[in-house]
C-alpha positions as CSV (number, residue, x, y, z in Angstrom):
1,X,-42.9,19.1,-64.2
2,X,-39.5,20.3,-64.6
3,X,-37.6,17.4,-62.4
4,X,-39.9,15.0,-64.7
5,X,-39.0,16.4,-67.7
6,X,-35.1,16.3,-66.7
7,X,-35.3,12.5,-65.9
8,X,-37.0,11.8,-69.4
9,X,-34.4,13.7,-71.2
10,X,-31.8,11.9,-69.4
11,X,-33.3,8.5,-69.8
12,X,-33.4,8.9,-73.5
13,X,-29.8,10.1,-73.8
14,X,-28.7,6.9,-72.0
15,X,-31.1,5.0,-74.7
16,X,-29.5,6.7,-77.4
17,X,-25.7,6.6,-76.1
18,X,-25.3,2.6,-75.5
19,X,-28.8,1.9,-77.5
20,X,-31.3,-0.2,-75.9
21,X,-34.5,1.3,-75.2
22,X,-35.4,1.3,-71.8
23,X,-32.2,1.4,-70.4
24,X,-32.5,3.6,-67.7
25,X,-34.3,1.2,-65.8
26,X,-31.0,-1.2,-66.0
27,X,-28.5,1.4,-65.0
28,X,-30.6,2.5,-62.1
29,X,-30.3,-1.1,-60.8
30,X,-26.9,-1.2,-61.5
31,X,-26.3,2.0,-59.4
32,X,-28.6,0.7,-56.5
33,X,-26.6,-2.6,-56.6
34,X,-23.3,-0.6,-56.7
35,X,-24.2,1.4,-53.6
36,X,-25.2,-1.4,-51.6
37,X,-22.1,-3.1,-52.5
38,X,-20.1,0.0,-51.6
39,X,-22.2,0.0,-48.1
40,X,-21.2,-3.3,-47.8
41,X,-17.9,-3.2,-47.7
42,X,-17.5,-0.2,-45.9
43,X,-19.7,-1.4,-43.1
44,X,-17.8,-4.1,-42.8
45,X,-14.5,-2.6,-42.1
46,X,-15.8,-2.1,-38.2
47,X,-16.3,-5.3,-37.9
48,X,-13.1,-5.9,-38.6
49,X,-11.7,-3.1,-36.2
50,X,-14.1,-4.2,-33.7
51,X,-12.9,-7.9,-33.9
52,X,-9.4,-6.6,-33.8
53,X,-10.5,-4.5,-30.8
54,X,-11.6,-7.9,-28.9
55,X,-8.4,-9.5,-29.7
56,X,-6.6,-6.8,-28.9
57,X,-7.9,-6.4,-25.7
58,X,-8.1,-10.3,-24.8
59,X,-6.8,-10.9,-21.0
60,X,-3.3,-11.8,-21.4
61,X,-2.2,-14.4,-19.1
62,X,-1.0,-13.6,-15.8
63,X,3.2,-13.9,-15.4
64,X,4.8,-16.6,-13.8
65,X,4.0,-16.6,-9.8
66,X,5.6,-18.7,-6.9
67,X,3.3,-20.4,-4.8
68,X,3.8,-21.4,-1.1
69,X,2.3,-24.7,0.1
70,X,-0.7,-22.9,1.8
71,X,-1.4,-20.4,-1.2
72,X,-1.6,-23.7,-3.3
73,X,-4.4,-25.2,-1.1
74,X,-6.8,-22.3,-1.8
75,X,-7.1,-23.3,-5.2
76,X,-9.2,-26.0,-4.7
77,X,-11.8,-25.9,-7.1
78,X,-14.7,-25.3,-4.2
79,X,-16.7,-22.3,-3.5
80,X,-15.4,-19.2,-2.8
81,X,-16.2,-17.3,1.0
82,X,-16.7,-14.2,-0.4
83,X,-18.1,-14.3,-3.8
84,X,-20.0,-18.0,-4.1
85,X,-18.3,-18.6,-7.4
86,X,-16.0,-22.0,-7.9
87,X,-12.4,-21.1,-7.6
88,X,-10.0,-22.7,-9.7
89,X,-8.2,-25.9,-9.5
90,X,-4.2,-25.9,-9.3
91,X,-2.4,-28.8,-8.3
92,X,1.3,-29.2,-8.8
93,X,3.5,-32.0,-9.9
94,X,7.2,-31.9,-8.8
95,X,6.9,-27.8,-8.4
96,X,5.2,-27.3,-11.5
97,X,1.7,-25.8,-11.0
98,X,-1.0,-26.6,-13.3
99,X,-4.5,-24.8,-13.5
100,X,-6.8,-28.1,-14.2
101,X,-9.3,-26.5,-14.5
102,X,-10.5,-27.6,-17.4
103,X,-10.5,-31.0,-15.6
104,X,-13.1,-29.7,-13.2
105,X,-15.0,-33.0,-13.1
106,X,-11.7,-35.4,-12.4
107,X,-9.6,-33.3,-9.7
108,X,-12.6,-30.7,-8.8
109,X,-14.5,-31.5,-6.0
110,X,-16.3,-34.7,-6.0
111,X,-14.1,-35.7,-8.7
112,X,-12.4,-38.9,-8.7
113,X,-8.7,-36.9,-7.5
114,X,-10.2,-34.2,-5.8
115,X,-7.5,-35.3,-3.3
116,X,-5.0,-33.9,-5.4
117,X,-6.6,-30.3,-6.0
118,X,-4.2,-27.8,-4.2
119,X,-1.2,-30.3,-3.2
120,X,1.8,-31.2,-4.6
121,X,1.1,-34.6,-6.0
122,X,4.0,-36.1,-7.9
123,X,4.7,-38.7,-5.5
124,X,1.6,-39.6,-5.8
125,X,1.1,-39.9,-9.2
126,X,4.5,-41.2,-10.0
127,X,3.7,-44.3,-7.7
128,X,0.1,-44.5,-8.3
129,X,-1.0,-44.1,-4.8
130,X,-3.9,-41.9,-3.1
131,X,-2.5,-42.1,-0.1
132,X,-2.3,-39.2,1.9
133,X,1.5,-39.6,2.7
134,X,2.5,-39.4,-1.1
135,X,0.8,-35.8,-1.4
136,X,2.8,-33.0,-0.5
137,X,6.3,-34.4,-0.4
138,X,7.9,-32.5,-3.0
139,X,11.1,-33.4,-1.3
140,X,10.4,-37.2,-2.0
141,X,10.1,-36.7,-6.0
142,X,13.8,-36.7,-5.8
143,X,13.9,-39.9,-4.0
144,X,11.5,-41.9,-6.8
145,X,13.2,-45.2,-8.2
146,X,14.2,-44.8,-12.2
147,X,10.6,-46.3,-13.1
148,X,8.7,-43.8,-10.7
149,X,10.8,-40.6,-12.4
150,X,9.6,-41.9,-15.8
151,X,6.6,-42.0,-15.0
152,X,6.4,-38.4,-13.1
153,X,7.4,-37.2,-16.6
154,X,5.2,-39.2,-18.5
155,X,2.7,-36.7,-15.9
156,X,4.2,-33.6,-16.1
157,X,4.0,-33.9,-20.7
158,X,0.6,-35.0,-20.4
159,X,-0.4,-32.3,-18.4
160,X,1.6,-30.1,-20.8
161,X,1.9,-30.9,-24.0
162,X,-1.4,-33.4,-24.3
163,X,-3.7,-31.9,-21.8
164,X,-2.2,-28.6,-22.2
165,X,-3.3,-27.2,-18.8
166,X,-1.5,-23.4,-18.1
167,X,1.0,-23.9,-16.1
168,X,1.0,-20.7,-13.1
169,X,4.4,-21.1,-11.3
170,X,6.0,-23.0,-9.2
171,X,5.5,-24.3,-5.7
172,X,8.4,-22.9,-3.1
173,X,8.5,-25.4,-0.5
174,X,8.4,-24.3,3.4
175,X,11.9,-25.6,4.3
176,X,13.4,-22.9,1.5
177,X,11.2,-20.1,2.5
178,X,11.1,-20.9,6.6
179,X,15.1,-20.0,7.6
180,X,14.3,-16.4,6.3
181,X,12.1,-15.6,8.0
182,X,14.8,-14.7,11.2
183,X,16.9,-12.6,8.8
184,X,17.5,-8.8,9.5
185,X,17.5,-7.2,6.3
186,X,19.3,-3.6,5.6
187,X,18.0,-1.5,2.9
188,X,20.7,-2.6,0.7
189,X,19.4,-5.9,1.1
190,X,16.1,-5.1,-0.6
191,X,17.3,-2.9,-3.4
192,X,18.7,-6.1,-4.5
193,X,15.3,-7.8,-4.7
194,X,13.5,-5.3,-7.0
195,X,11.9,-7.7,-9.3
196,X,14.3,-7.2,-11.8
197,X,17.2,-9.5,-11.7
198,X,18.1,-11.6,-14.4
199,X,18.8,-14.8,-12.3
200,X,15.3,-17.1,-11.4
201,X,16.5,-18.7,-7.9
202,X,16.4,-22.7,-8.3
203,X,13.0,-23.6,-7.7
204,X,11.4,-20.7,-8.3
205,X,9.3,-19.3,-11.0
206,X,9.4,-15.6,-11.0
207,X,12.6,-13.6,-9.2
208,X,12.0,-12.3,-5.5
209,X,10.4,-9.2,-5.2
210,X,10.7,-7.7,-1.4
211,X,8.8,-5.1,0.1
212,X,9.2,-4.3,3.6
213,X,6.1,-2.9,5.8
214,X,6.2,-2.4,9.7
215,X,9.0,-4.6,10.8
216,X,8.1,-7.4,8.6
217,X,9.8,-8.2,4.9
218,X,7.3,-9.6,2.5
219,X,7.7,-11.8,-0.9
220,X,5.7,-10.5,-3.6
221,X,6.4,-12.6,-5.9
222,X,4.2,-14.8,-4.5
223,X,0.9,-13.9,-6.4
224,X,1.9,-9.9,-6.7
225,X,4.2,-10.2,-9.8
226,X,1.5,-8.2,-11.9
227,X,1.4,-5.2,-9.4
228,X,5.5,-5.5,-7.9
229,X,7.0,-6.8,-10.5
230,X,8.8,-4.2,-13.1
231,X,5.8,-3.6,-15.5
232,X,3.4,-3.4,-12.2
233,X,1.8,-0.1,-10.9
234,X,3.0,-0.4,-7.4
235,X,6.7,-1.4,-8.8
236,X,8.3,1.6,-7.1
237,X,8.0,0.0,-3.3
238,X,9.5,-3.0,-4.8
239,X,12.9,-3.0,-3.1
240,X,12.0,-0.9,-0.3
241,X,10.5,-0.6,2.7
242,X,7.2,1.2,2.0
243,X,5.8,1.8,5.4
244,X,5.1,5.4,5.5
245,X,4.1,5.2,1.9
246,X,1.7,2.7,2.4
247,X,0.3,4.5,5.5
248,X,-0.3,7.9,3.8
249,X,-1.3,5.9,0.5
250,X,1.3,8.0,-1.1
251,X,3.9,7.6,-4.0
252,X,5.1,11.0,-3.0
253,X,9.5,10.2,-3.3
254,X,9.9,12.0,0.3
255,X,7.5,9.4,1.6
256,X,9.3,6.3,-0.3
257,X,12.5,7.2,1.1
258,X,11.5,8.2,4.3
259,X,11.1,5.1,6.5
260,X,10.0,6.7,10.4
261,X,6.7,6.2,11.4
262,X,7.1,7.7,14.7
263,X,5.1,10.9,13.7
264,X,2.2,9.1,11.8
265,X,-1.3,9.8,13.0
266,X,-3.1,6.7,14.6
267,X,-5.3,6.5,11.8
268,X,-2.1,6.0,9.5
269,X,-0.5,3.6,11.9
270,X,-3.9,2.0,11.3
271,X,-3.6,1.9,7.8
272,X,-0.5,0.9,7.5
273,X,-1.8,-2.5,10.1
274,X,-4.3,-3.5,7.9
275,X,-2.0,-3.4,5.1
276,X,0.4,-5.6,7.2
277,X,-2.7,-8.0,7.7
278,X,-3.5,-7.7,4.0
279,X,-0.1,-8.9,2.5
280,X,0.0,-11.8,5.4
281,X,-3.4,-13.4,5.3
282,X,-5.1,-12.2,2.7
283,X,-2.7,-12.4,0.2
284,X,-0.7,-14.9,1.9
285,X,3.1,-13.4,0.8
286,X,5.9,-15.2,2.6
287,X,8.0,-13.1,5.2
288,X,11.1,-13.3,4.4
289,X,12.8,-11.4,7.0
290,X,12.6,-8.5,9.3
291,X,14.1,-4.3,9.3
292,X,15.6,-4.4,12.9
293,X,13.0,-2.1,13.5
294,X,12.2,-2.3,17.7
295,X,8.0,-3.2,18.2
């Protein structure tokens, strides 16, 4: 046939041009193994993209967070009420709060320190004491001897440099965050506390972030940095008291700058009460102070 006829012609060209009789046969496995090497390394520039991809788009870790003594005793390493699934295990050490839990089986439940999982344990540890009176006497780190501070560091580097456990934030002890609560705070007050300043407050780990809601002014920088804080997607009520916002679910300006709630429909006052309820027991954020408002 003609396409035979075509291939013979060309195989005895080739056989002719370098020749070797026979030739064909050579160059045809050359082109197949040149293809397949082409295939090759094309194919295996999406793996590379795809691994790039995953890195990429690896969690990043969350920012710095202050944690009040009761947030800090959730983190416990035991089950969770609502999903089943083990939560974490924080514990902190002179303020500093460690996630340890990649020490599940020594300070998770059951463990040998499972006494230590969600408490402030310095104390403790610097004197080499499970008793109960050593945890959660953050004020009493500064009252160690010279031995017992040496050795709270010698805690606080293992835990950091050797164990390298991630360290969350900081523990904000209850006789800092309890005198503010019976503060009346004016607007201009809250602007101030946008998330943004430059200046961490001593003992803290992540500047204040206020946002006001019914008569109550709530800390956010207590485990709401990610949403509040200035790269967050709620960061415009940061500073402000987001009442009517939040009980319209609106980011509408008129609503952000508006503060009355005297016109709201019950089922907005509503919302805005479980939103109240939300930021005080579910999420646990401090109060801070109060608007003035009357109940």
């Amino acid at each position: 046939m003609v396409a035979d006829g075509l291939v013979s012609g060309i195989s005895q060209w080739i056989d002719n041009l370098i020749g070797v009789h026979g030739s064909s046969g050579y160059v045809f496995i050359f082109l197949l193994a040149y293809i397949g090497y082409r295939f090759m390394n094309n194919s295996s520039e999406p793996f590379k993209k795809s691994s790039q991809v995953e890195e990429d788009e690896e969690e990043e870790p969350d920012p710095p967070r202050n944690f009040t003594s009761l947030q800090l005793v959730h983190f416990n390493g035991e089950p969770d009420e609502r999903t089943g699934e083990d939560k974490p295990v924080y514990l902190s050490i002179n303020g500093i709060v460690f996630d340890v839990s990649q020490g599940r089986n020594f300070y998770g439940p059951d463990g040998p320190y499972a006494a230590f999982a969600g408490k402030e344990c310095g104390v403790a540890l610097a004197k080499m004491s499970f008793d109960s009176e050593h945890l959660n006497n953050l004020a009493g780190c500064k009252d160690l001897n010279y031995g017992e501070k040496d050795e709270l560091e010698n805690w606080i580097n293992k835990f950091t440099y050797y164990r390298k456990y991630p360290i969350k934030g900081r523990l904000v002890p209850d006789d800092i965050l309890d005198p503010l609560k019976s503060r009346t705070l004016t607007k201009e007050d809250l602007a101030k506390h946008m998330g943004d300043a430059e200046e961490i407050p001593e003992g803290y780990a992540a500047v204040p972030i206020y946002i006001g809601a019914g008569n109550k002014v709530f800390d956010a920088s207590f485990g709401g940095v990610e949403f509040y804080g200035p790269a967050g997607g709620y960061n415009k009520f940061a500073g402000r008291d987001i009442s009517r916002a939040l009980a319209k679910m609106s980011f509408s300006p008129e609503d952000l700058e508006n503060t009355n709630t005297d016109d709201l429909e019950e089922k907005q006052k509503k919302v805005l009460d479980d939103w109240i309820k939300t930021f005080e027991v579910k999420k646990g954020y401090p109060i801070v102070g109060n608007l003035g408002k009357s109940s």
